[in-house]
N, C-alpha and C positions, 0 to 999 in steps of 0.2 A: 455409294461412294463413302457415307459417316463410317461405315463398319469399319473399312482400310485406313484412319484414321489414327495416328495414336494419341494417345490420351496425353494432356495437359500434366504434367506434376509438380509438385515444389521440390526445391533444388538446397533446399535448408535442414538439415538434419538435427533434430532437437532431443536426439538420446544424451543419457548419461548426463542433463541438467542438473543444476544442485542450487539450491537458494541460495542468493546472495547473501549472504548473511558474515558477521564476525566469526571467527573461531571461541567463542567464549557461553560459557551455559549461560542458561537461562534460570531467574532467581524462580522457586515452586509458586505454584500459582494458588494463591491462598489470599485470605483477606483476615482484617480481625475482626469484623463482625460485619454485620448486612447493615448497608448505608443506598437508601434510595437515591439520593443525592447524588450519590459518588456516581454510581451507576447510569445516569440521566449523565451528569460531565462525560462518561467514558463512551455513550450512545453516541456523544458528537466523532468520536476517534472512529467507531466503529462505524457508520454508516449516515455522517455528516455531511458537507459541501467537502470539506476536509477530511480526510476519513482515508481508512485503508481499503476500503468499500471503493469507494473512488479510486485510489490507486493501483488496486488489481485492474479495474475495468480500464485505466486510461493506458496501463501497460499494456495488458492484453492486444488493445484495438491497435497503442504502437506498433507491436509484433508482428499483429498479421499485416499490418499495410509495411512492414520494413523487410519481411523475411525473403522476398523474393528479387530484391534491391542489395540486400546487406547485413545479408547470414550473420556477421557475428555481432553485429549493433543489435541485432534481431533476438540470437542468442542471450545477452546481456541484458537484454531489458528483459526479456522471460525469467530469467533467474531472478531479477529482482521485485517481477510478481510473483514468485513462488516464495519470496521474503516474505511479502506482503499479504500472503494466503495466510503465512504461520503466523504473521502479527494479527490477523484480523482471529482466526483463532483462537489464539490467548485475551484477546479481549473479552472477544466473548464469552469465553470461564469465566473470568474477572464480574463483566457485568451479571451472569446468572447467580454468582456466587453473592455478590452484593446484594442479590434479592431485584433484581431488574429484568427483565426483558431481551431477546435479541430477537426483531420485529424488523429491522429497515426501517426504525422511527429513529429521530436524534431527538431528544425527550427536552424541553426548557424549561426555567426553572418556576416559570408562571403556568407549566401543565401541559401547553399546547404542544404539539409534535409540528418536525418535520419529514416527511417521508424520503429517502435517499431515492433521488432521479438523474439518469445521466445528463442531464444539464448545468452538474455539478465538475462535468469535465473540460478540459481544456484539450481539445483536437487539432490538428493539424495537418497537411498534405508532406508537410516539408520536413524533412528530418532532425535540421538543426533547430527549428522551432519546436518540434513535440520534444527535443532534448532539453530546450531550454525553458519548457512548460513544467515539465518532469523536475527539474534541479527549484523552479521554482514551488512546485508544490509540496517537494520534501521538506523545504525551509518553513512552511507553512506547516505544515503537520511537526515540526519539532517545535516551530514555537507555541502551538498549539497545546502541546504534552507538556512544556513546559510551566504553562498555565495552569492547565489541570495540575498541576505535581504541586504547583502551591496552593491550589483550593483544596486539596485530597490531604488528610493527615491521616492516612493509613501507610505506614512503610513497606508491607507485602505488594502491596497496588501502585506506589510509588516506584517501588525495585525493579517492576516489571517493565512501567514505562520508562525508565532513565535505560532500563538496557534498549527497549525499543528505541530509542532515541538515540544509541550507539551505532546501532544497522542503515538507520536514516542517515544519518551522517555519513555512514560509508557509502551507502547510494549517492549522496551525490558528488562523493571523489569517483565513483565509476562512471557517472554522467558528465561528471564533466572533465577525465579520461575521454570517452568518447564522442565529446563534440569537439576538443580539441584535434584529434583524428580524423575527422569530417571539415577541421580547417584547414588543416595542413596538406 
């Protein structure tokens, strides 16, 4: 009787994605010289509690628990972990080039590491709460950059994050686009 069965499939078609991202380049990914420091600051961006590390993973997991509920919330949020692929890639340039590491350590500045764990994420059953999880952690990750952009006096390193900090921004006018859609 399983043979005459048909198979289960998702109903959410994920072609033809594109990163959420600004239409606007992105500044060359360069430094003006190797700063351990800087690199240990950007380790937190990279693969912190806060981090783009995190926020690939906490999209991701949105996605698959929303794609079969609500294709295009589903959609939207995958575009904006494919944002979040590209920001976590360019950091990583940033911190090798600096003369650091890309380890899934967030480096402090008395030595000790923290290793990125998904207990760094905020999960939810409920759509409008992983929406309202997401808006909150974008606000956290810009003011986080923000931080860093005033302990960092490199302007190639700084250029990079203020644009990152443009895309954040736009994320959460698409998040919070899409929870207002989910109230109405």
């Amino acid at each position: 009787m399983e043979a005459n069965r048909k198979p289960i499939t998702g109903n959410c078609n994920m072609a033809g994605l594109k990163p959420a991202m600004l239409d606007l380049p992105y500044p060359p990914i360069q430094v003006r010289c190797r700063n351990q420091g800087y690199a240990d600051l950007l380790s937190f961006d990279y693969c912190g509690a806060v981090s783009e590390l995190s926020a690939i993973t906490q999209y991701i997991n949105n996605e698959n628990r929303l794609c079969q509920e609500n294709c295009h919330l589903a959609r939207t949020i995958l575009e904006i972990a494919i944002a979040e692929m590209m920001h976590l890639q360019k950091l990583g340039e940033l911190i090798q080039l600096l003369g650091g590491e890309v380890d899934f350590n967030a480096k402090r500045p008395d030595g000790k590491q923290t290793m990125w764990t998904p207990a760094c994420l905020a999960l939810s059953q409920n759509a409008k709460k992983m929406l309202c999880a997401d808006i909150e952690a974008e606000k956290e990750a810009i003011a986080q950059y923000r931080a860093h952009i005033c302990k960092i006096s490199d302007e190639y390193v700084n250029a990079v994050l203020r644009r990152i900090i443009r895309d954040e921004e736009y994320h959460i006018i698409l998040l919070q686009a899409l929870l207002e859609e989910l109230s109405a």
